[in-house]
Rosetta silent file (secondary structure, phi, psi, omega in degrees, C-alpha in Angstrom):
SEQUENCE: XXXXXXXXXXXXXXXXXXXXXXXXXXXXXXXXXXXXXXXXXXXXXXXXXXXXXXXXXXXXXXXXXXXXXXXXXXXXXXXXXXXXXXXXXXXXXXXXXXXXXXXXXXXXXXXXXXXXXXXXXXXXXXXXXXXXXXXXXXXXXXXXXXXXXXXXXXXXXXXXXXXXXXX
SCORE:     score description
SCORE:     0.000 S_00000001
   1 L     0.000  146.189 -168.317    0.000    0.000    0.000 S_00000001
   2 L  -101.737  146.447  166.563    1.243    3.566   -1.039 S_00000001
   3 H   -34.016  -18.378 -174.000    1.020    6.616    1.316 S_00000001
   4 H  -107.454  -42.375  179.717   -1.398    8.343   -1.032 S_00000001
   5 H   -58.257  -60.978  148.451   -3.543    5.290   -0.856 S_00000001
   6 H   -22.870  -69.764 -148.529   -3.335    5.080    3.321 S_00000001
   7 H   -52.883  -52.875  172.985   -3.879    9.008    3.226 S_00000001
   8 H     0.522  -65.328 -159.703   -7.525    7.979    0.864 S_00000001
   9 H  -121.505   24.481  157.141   -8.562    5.202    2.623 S_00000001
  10 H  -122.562  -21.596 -173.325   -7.917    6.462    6.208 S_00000001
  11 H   -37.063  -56.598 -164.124   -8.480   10.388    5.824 S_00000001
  12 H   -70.621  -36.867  163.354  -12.151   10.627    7.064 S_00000001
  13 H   -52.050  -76.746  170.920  -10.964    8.437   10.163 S_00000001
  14 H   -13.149  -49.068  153.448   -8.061   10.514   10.836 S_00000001
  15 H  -102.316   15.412  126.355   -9.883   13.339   11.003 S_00000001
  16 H   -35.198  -88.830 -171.376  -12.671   12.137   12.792 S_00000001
  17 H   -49.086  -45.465 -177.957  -10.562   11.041   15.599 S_00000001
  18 H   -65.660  -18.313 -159.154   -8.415   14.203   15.741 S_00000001
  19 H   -77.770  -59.050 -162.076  -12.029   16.247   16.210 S_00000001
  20 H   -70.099   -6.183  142.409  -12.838   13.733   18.995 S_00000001
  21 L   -82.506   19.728 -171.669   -9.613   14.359   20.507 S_00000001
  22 L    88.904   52.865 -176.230  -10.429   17.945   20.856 S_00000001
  23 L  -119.231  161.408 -164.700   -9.009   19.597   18.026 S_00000001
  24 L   -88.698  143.685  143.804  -11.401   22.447   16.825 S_00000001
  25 L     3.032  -81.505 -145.254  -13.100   22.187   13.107 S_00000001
  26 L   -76.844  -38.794 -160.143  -10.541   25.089   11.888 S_00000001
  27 L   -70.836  -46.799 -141.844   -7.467   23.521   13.640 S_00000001
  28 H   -70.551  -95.474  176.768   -8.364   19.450   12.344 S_00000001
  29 H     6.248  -66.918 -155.758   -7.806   20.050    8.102 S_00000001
  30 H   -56.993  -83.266  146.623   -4.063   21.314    9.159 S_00000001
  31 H    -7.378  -42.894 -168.177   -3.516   18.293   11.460 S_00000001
  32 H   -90.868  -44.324  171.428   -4.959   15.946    9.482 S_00000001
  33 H   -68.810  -23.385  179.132   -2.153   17.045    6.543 S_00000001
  34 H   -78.198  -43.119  165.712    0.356   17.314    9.080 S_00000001
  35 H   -27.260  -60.919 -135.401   -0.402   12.932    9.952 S_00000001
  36 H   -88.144   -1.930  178.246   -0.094   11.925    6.509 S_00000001
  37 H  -101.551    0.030  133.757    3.015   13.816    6.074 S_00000001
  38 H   -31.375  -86.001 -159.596    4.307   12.073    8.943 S_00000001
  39 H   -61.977  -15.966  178.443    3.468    9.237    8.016 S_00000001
  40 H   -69.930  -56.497 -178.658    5.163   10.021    4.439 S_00000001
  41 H   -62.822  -29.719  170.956    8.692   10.760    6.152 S_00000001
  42 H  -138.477   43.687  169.154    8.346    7.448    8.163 S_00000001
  43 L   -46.088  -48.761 -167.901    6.605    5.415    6.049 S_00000001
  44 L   -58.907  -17.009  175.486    9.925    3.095    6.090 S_00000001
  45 L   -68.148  -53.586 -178.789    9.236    2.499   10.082 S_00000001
  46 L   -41.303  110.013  176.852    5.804    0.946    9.459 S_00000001
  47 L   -92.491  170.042 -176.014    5.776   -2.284   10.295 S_00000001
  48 L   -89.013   -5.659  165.707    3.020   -4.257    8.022 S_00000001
  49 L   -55.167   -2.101 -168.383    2.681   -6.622   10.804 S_00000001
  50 L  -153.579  152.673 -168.710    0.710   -4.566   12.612 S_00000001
  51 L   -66.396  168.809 -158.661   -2.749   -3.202   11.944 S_00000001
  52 H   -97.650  -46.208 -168.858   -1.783    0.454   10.119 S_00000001
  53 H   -34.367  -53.000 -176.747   -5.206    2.661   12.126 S_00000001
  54 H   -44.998  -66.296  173.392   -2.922    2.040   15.202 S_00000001
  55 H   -51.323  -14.060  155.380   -0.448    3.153   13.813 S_00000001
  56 H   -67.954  -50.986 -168.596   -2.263    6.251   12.569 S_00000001
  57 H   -64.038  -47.421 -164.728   -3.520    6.618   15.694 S_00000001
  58 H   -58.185  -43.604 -170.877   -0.308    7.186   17.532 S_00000001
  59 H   -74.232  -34.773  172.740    0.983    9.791   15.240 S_00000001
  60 H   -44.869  -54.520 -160.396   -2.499   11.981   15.194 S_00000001
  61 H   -66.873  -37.425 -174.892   -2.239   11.625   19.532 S_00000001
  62 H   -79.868    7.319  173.892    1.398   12.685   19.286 S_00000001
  63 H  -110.182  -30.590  155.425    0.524   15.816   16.849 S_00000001
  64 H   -65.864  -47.825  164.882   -2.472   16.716   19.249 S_00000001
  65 H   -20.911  -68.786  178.775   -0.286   16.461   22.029 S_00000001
  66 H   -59.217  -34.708 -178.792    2.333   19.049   20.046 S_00000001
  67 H   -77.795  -34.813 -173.518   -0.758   21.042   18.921 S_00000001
  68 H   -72.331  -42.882 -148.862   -2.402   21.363   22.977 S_00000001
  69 H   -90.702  -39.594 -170.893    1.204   22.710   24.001 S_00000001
  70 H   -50.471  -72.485 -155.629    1.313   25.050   20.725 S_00000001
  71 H   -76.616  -11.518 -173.712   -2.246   26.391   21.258 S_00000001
  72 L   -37.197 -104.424  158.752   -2.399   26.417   25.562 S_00000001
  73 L    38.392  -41.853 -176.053   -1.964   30.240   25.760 S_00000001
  74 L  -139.358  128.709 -175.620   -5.620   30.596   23.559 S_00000001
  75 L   -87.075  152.347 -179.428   -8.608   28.286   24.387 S_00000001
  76 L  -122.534   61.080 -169.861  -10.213   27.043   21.005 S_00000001
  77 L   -87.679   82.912 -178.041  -14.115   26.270   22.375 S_00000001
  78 L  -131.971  137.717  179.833  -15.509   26.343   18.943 S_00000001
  79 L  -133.951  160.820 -151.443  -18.005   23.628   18.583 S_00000001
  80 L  -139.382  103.774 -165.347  -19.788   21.535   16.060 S_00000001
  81 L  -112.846  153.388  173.194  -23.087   20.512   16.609 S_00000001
  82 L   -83.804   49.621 -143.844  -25.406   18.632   14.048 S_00000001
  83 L   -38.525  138.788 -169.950  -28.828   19.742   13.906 S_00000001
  84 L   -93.085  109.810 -155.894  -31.078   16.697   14.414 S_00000001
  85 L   -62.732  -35.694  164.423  -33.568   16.088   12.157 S_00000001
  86 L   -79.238    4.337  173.317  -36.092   14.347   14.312 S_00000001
  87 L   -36.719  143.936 -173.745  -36.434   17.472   16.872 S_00000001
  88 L   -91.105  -84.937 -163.037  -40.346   18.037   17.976 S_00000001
  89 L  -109.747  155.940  156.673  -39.661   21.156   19.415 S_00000001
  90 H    -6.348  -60.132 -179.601  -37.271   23.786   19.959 S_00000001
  91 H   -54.322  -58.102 -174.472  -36.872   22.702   23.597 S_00000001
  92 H   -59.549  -25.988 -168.979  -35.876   19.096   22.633 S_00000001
  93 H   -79.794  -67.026  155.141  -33.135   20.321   19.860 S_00000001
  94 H    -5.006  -66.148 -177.591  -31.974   22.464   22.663 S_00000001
  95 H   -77.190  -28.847  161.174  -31.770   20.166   25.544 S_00000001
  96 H   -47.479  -73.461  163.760  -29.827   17.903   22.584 S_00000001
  97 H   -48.280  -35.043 -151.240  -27.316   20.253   22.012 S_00000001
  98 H   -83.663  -75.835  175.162  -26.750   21.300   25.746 S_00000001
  99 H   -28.671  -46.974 -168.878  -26.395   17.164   26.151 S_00000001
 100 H   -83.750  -22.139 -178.891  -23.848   17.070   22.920 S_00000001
 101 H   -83.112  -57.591  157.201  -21.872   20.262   24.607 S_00000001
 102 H   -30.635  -58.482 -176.387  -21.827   18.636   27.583 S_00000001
 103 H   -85.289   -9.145  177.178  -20.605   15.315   26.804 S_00000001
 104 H  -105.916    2.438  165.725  -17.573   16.605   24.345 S_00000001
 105 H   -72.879  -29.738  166.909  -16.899   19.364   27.395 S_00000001
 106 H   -75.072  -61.453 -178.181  -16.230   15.994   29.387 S_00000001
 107 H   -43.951  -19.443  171.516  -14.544   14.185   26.901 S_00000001
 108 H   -98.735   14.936  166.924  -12.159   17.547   26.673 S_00000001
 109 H  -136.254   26.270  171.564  -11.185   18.054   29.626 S_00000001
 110 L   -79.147  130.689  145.688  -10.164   14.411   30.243 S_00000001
 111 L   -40.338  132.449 -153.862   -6.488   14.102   30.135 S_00000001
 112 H   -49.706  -40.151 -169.419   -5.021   13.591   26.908 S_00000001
 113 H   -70.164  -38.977  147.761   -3.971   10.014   27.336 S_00000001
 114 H   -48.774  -29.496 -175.889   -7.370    9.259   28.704 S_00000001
 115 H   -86.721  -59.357 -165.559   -9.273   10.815   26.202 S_00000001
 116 H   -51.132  -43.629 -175.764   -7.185    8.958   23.371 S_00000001
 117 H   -86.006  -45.894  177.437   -7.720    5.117   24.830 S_00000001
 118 H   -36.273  -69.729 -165.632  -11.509    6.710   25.797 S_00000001
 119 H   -61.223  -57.097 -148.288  -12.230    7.597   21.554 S_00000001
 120 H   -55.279  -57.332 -169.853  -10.136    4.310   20.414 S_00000001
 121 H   -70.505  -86.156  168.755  -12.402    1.869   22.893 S_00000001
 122 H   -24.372  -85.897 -131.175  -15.741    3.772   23.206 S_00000001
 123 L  -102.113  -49.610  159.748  -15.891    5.362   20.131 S_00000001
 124 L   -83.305   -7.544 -159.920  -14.023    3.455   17.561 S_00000001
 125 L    50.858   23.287  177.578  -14.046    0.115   18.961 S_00000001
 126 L  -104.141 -176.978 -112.457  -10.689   -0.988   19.253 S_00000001
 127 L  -100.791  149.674  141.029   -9.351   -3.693   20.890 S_00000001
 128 H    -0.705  -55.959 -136.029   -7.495   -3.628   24.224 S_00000001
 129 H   -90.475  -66.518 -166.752   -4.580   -4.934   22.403 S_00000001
 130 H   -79.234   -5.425  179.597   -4.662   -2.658   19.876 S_00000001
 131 H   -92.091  -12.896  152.823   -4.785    0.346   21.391 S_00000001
 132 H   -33.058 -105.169 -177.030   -1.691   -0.993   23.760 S_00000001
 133 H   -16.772  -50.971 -168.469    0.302   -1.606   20.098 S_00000001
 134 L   -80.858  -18.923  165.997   -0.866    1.970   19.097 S_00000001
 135 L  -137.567   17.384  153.374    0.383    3.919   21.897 S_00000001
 136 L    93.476   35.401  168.841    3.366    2.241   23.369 S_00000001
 137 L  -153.278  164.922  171.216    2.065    0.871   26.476 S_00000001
 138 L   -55.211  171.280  166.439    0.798   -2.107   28.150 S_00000001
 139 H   -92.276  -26.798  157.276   -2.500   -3.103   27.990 S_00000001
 140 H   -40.434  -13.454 -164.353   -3.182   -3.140   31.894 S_00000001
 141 H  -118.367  -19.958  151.942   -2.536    0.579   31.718 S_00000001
 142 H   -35.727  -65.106 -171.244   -5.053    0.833   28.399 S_00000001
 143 H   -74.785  -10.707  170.118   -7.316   -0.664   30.874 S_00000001
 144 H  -101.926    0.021  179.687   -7.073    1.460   33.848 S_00000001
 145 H   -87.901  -28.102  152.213   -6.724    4.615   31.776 S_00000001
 146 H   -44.683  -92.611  150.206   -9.881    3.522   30.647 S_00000001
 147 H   -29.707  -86.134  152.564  -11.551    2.959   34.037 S_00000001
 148 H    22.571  -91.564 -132.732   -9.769    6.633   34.642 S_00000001
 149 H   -79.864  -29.635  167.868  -11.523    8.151   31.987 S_00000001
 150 H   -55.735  -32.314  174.638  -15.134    6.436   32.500 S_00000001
 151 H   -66.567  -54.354  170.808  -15.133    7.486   35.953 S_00000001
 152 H   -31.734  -44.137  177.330  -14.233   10.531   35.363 S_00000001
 153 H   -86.431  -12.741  167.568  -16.859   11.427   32.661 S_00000001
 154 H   -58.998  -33.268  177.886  -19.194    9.851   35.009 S_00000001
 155 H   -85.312  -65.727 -159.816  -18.745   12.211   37.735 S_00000001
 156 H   -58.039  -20.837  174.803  -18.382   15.046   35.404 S_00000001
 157 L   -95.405  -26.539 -162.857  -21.987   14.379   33.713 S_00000001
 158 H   -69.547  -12.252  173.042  -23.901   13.275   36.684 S_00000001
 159 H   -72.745  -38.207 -171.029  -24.894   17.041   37.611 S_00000001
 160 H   -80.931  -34.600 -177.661  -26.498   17.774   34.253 S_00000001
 161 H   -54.386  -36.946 -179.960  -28.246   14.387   34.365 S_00000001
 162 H   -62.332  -50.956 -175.937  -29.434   15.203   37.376 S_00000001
 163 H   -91.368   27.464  159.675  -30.618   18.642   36.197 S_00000001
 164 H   -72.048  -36.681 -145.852  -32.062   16.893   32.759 S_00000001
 165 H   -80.923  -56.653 -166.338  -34.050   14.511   35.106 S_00000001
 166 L   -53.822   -9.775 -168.206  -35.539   17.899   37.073 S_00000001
 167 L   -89.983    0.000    0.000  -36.823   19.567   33.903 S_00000001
């Protein structure tokens, strides 16, 4: 497989995943060009032996990483909600959003390393195993960085659930 084929047939993942690691809409594009030209300069590293998304994966978390340290200094709260097409009323498309702002306000302000095995497992489905292979660590620490980051969003949601349930 060629690097322009990878960039193709991984692109809409790639940038997926950087959005759901926090990177804003206008920031993502940039990022997302900055991966594959990673991955162009160290194509020769790749082994084929191993699935390649992992391998994707690590270099997106280690260019948000580089991007978080770039950008502290100015917060980038710009956010991208989908209007839903089955909305009754007003209220419910409302109370939707405030629920989708909510739950990527938790997922951002989870630690990086948390958020990253949180999107792989949750959100992408991968494996234990693979997200271990993809970021250079055991999988015991996949799994409590997991654990981590559910409690954590657990805590961090249960007040608006609570004030969802009062309304």
């Amino acid at each position: 497989m060629s690097v322009t084929t990878l960039a193709k047939t991984h692109a809409e993942l790639v940038f997926r995943n950087l959005h759901r690691l926090g990177v804003g809409l206008d920031d993502a594009p940039d990022l997302l060009q900055e991966t594959f030209l990673v991955v162009h300069r160290r194509w020769h590293e790749y082994d084929a032996s191993q699935p390649v998304e992992g391998w994707l994966w690590g270099i997106a978390l280690g260019l948000v990483r580089n991007h978080r340290r770039k950008t502290l200094h100015r917060e980038v709260n710009q956010r991208h909600t989908h209007r839903d097409a089955s909305s009754n009323t007003p209220e419910d498309e409302l109370t939707r959003a405030r629920q989708r702002r909510d739950i990527q306000a938790a997922i951002d302000a989870l630690e990086p390393e948390k958020r990253a095995v949180f999107v792989m497992f949750e959100m992408e489905g991968l494996s234990g195993q693979a997200i271990a292979e993809a970021l250079g660590v055991p999988v015991g620490t996949v799994h409590s960085r997991l654990f981590a980051a559910r409690k954590e969003l657990t805590l961090a949601l249960a007040p608006h659930a609570t004030k969802e349930a009062s309304r």
